[in-house]
C-alpha positions as CSV (number, residue, x, y, z in Angstrom):
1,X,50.3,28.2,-0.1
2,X,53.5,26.8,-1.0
3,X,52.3,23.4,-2.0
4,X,49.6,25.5,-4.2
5,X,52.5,26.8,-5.4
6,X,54.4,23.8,-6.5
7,X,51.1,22.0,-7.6
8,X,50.3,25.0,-9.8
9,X,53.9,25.0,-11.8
10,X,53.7,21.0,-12.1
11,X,50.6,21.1,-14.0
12,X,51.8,23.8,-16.0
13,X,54.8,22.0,-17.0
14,X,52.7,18.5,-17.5
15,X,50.6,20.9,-19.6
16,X,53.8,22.0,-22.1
17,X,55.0,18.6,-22.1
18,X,51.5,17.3,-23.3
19,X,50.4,19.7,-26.0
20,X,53.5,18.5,-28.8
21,X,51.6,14.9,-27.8
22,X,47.9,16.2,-28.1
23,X,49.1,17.6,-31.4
24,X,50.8,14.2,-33.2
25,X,47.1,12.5,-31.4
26,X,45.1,13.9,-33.8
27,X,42.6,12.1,-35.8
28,X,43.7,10.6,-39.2
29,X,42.8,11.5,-42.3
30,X,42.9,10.1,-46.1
31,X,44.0,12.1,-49.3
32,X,44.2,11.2,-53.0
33,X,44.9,13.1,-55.7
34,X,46.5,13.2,-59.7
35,X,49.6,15.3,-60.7
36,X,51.0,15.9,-64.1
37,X,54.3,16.9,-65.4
38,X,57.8,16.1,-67.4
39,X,59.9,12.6,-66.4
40,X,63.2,11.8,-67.9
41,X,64.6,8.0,-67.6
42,X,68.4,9.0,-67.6
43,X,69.4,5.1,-67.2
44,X,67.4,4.7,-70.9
45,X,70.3,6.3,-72.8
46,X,72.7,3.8,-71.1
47,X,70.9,0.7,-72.0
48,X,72.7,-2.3,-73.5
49,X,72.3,-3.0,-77.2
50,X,73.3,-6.0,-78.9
51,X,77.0,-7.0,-80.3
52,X,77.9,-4.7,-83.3
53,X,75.1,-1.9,-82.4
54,X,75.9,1.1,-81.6
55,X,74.0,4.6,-79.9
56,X,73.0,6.9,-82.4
57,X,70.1,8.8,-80.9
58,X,68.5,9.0,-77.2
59,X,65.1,10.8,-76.1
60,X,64.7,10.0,-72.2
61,X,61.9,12.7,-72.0
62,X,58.2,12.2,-71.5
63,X,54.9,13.8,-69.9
64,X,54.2,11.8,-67.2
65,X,50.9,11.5,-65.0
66,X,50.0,9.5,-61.5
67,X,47.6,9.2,-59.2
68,X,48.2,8.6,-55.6
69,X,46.4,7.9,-52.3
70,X,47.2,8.5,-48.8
71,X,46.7,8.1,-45.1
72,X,47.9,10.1,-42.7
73,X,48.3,9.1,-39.1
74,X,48.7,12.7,-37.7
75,X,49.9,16.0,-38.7
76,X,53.6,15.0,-39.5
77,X,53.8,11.0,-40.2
78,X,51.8,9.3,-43.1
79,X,51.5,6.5,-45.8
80,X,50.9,6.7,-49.4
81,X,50.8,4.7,-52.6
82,X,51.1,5.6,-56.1
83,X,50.7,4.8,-59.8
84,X,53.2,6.7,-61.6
85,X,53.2,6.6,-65.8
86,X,56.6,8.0,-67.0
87,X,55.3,8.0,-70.6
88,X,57.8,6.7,-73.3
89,X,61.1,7.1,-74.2
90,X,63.1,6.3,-77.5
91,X,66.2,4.8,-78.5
92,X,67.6,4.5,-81.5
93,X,70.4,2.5,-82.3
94,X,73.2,1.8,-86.4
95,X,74.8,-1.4,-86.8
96,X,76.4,-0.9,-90.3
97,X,74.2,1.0,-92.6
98,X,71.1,-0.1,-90.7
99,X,69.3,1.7,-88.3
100,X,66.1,0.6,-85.9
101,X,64.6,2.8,-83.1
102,X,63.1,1.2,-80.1
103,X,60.0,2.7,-77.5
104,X,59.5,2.1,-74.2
105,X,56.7,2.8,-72.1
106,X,57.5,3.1,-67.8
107,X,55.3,2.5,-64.9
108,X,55.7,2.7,-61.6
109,X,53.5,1.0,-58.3
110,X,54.8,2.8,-55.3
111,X,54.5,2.5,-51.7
112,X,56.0,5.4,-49.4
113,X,56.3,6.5,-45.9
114,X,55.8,10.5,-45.4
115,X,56.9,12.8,-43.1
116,X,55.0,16.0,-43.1
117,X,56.4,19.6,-42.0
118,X,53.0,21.7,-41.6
119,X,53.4,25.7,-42.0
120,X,50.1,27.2,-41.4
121,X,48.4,26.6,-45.2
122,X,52.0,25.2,-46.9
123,X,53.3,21.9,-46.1
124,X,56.7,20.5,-46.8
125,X,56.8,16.3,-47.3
126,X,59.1,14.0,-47.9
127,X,59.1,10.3,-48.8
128,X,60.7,7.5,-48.8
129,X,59.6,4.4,-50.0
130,X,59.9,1.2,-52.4
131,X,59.2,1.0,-56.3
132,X,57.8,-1.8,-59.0
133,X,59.5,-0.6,-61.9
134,X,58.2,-2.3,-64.8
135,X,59.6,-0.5,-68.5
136,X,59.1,-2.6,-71.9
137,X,59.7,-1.8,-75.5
138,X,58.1,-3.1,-78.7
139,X,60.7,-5.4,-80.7
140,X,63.2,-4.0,-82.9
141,X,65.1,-5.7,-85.5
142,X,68.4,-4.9,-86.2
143,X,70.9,-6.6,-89.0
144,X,69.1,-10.2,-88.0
145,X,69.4,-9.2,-84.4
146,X,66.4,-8.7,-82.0
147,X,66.3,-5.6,-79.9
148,X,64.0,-5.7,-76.8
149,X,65.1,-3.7,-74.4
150,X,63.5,-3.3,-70.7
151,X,63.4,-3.6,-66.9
152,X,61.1,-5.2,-64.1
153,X,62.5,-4.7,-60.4
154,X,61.7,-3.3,-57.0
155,X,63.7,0.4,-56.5
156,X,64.0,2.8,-54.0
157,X,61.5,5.5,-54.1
158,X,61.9,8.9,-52.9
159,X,60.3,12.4,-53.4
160,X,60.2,16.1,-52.0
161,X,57.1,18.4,-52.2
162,X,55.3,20.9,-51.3
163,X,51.1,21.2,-50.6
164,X,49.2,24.5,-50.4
165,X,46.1,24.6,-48.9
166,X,43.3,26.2,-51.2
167,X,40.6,25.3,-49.1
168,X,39.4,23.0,-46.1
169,X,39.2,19.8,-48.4
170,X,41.7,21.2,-51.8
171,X,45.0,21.5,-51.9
172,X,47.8,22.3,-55.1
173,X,51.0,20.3,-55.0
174,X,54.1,20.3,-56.6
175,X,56.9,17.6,-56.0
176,X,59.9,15.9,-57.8
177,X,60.8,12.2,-57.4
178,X,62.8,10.2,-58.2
179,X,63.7,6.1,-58.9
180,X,67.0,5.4,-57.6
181,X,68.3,2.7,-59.6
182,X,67.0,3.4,-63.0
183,X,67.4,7.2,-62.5
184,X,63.8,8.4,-63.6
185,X,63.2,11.8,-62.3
186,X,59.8,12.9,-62.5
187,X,58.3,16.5,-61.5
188,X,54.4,16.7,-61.0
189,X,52.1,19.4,-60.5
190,X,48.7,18.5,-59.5
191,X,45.7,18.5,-56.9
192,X,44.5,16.3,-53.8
193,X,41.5,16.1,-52.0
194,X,41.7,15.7,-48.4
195,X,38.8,13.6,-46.7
């Protein structure tokens, strides 16, 4: 009876040790979704203008958009990638009595690890990841001098969200993110369809 005993209590304790497992074992599943919302490229207002030039007006607001794709491995760890359009910004810029104003379009090509906090039909994510900025602007020409202004590097990507569950296959998500180096901040609201 006492070995019963013993037997009985170490397969109830394997069993609580196991379930937290069984739970992070489940099956993967894919997402992908598009998101909407306002982006703002601080870093924009602080870019370098030629000799002589000086500031005279900054607009680092746009309406962005992206679409993303993900994987995830179980309930909390995951992958995804992203295409993120910041929209444009605007500089404008006096040397003397002239004036020029320079646009830039921003993209982003992302690739992020997420870790996933599950609360019954609301999730809370985070990510961290790495960035291909890529931001250009039109030329510009200002007393004889050419302004093109721009960027093209790998960043540090990172974002915090949150996912509601509509139904089995819809959720709506809100998130902000952000790229380190160029400060863009970028807050999305959109949907994603889990497969």
């Amino acid at each position: 009876m006492r070995r019963e005993k013993h037997v009985f209590v170490a397969v109830i304790a394997a069993a609580a040790l196991t379930l937290p497992a069984l739970a992070l074992a489940q099956d993967g599943s894919g997402y992908f979704g598009l998101s909407i919302g306002p982006s703002k490229a601080k870093h924009w207002c602080g870019s370098e203008l030629p000799p002589g030039a000086a500031l005279a007006a900054c607009d680092p607001r746009g309406k962005g958009w992206k679409m993303f794709a993900g994987y995830r491995i179980n309930r909390v760890f995951g992958f995804e990638g992203s295409f993120i359009d910041y929209d444009k910004a605007s500089l404008t810029a006096t040397s003397g009595a002239e004036s020029a104003t320079v646009r830039a379009r921003a993209s982003a090509l992302s690739a992020a690890a997420v870790a996933t906090i599950p609360l019954w039909d609301l999730e809370v994510f985070g990510k961290l990841g790495i960035a291909k900025v890529k931001a250009e602007s039109h030329e510009a020409s200002l007393a004889g001098t050419t302004i093109k202004l721009g960027k093209n590097d790998n960043e540090a990507h990172v974002g915090l969200g949150l996912a509601y569950r509509l139904t089995r296959e819809w959720d709506v998500r809100a998130e902000f993110e952000r790229i380190r180096d160029s400060k863009i901040d970028f807050f999305s609201l959109g949907i994603q369809y889990r497969y």
